[in-house]
N, C-alpha and C positions, 0 to 999 in steps of 0.2 A: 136140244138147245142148252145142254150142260148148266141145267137147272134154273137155267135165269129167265123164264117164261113172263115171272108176274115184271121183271124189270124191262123186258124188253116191250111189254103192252103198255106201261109206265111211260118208257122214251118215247116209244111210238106216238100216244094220245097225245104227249108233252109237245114233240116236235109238230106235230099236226094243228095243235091250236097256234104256236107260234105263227108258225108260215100263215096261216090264216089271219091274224093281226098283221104279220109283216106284208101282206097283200091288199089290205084293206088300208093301212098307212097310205099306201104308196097310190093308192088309184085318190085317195081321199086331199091329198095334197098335190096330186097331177089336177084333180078338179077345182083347191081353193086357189091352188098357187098355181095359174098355167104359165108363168115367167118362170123360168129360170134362175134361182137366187143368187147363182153370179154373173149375173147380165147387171143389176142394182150397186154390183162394187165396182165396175169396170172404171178404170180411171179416166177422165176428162178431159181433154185434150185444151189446152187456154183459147178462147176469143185469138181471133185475128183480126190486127188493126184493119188492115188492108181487104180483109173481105167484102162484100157488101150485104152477106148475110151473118153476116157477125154478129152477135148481140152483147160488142166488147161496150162497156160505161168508162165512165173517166174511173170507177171501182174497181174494175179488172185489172188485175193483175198485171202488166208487160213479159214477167216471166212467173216461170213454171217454181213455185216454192222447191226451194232446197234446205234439206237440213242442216239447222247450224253446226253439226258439228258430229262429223262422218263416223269417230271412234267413241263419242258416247254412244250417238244410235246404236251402233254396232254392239256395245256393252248392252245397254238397254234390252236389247232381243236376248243376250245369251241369257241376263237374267233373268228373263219373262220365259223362257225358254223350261231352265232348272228348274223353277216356281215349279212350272206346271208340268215337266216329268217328275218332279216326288213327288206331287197330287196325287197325278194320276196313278202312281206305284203305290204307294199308300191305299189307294182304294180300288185297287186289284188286288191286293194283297189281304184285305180284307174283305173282298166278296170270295176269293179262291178260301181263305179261311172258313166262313160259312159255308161254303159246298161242300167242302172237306168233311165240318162237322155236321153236317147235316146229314152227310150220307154215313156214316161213325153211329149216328144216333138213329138211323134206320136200320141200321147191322143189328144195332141193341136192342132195338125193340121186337124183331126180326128172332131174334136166339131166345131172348125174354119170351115171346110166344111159344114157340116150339117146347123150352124149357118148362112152362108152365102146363103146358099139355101132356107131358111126359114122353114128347115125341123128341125127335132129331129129326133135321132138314136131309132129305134123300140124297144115298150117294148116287154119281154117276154110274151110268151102265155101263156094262163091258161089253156088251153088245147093242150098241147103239145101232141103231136099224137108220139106214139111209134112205127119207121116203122119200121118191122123185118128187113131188108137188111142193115139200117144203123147202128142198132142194132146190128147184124151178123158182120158187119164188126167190128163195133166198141170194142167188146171182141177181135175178133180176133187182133185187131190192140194190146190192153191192154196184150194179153198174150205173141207175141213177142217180146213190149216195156218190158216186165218184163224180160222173158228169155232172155234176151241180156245181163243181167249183172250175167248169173250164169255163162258163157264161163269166163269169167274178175275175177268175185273173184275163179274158181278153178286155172287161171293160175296166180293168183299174189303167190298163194300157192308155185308155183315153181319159179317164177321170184321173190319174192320177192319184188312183188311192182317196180323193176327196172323199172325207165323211165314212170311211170305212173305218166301221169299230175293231179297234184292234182287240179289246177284252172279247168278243164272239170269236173269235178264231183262239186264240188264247183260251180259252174254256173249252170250246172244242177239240182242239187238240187234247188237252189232259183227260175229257170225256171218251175220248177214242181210245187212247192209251189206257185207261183205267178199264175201258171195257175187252179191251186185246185182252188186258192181263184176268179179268175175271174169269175168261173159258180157258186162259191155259193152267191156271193156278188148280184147277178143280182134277185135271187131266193132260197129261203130254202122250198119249198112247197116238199111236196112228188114226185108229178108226174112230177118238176122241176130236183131233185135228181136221181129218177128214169131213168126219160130219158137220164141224162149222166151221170149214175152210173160206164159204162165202161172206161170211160174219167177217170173220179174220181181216179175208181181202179191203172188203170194203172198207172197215174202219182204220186197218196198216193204210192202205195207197193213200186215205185220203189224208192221214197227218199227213205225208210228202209231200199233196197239194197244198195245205193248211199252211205248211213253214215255206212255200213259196208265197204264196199270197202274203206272210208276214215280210220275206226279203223283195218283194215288191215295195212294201210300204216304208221301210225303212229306207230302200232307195229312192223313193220321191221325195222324201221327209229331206233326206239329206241333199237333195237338188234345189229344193224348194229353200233350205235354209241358206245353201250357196248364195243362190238367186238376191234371198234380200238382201246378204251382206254384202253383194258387190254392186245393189242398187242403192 
């Protein structure tokens, strides 16, 4: 495992409790909230004079509110729009900062150890032995880690990307990538590559999925802002 044993029981436990909150969220608000939280914005349709289940008053409305005045709205949204993409950049930008140095300052503490013992951190084998059982697991683990994000991109299809955090994919993707790069940094030899070819796999394919599910979300974003300005 090209020396990253303690790191990969670390992710493991890490992403294990995660999913376990994110499962417990999710049954816990199917249970307070059994509505729908966009069935509550859905817009109104006005009283009709002429019905006889109308419930129009002499206070209703006749017509449907229009905005005074189509090119401020329209300003209005760009600027509410800017606001809150440099927010939002702004404070992805300093949580990717802290992950950064967080993981910088477990390097440190990490060599500080080894150095203080009078050891060095072991190099890679040249004979990395290929046990089928860690093998076996190790695809199996890679074809999960993939199939997990085709459930996510058929149902952004219907949600439209609604309420999907873009910083979780964002993070995971540089998570993935930083982890490709730790087993090739250590060794490029064949039987290096070989031995965690499954690792490799799973984490390369699934940024591919990761940056579709972001050109997902950028595409709805950009529909969805069409939408309001030509309503």
């Amino acid at each position: 495992m090209a020396g990253l044993i303690p790191t990969v029981i670390i992710i493991a436990v890490y992403y294990t409790i995660c999913d376990i909150i994110l499962l417990f969220q999710i049954y816990y608000y199917r249970w307070t909230h059994p509505v729908h939280p966009a069935a509550l914005f859905l817009p109104r349709p006005p009283p009709h004079v002429n019905d006889p289940n109308s419930t129009a008053d002499e206070h209703s409305p006749l017509l449907r509110d229009q905005p005074a005045n189509n090119s401020a709205s329209v300003q209005t949204v760009e600027n509410n729009a800017h606001d809150t993409f440099s927010r939002r950049a702004l404070r992805y930008a300093l949580l990717f900062g802290f992950v950064i140095g967080t993981g910088v300052v477990a390097w440190a503490i990490n060599r500080f150890a080894h150095s203080k013992n009078g050891s060095e951190p072991l190099p890679p084998r040249d004979d990395e032995v290929l046990e089928w059982r860690s093998q076996l697991l190790g695809y199996a683990s890679a074809i999960l880690y993939i199939g997990s994000r085709i459930p996510q991109i058929l149902k952004n299809r219907e949600t439209k990307c609604e309420g999907l955090s873009l910083a979780l994919f964002m993070f995971t993707i540089t998570g993935n990538l930083t982890y490709v790069l730790s087993i090739c940094v250590v060794s490029l030899s064949s039987q290096h590559i070989l031995a965690n070819a499954s690792w490799l796999a799973g984490s390369t394919l699934t940024v591919f999925l990761d940056i579709f599910v972001l050109s997902q979300f950028y595409y709805y974003q950009g529909v969805s802002k069409t939408l309001e300005v030509r309503a």
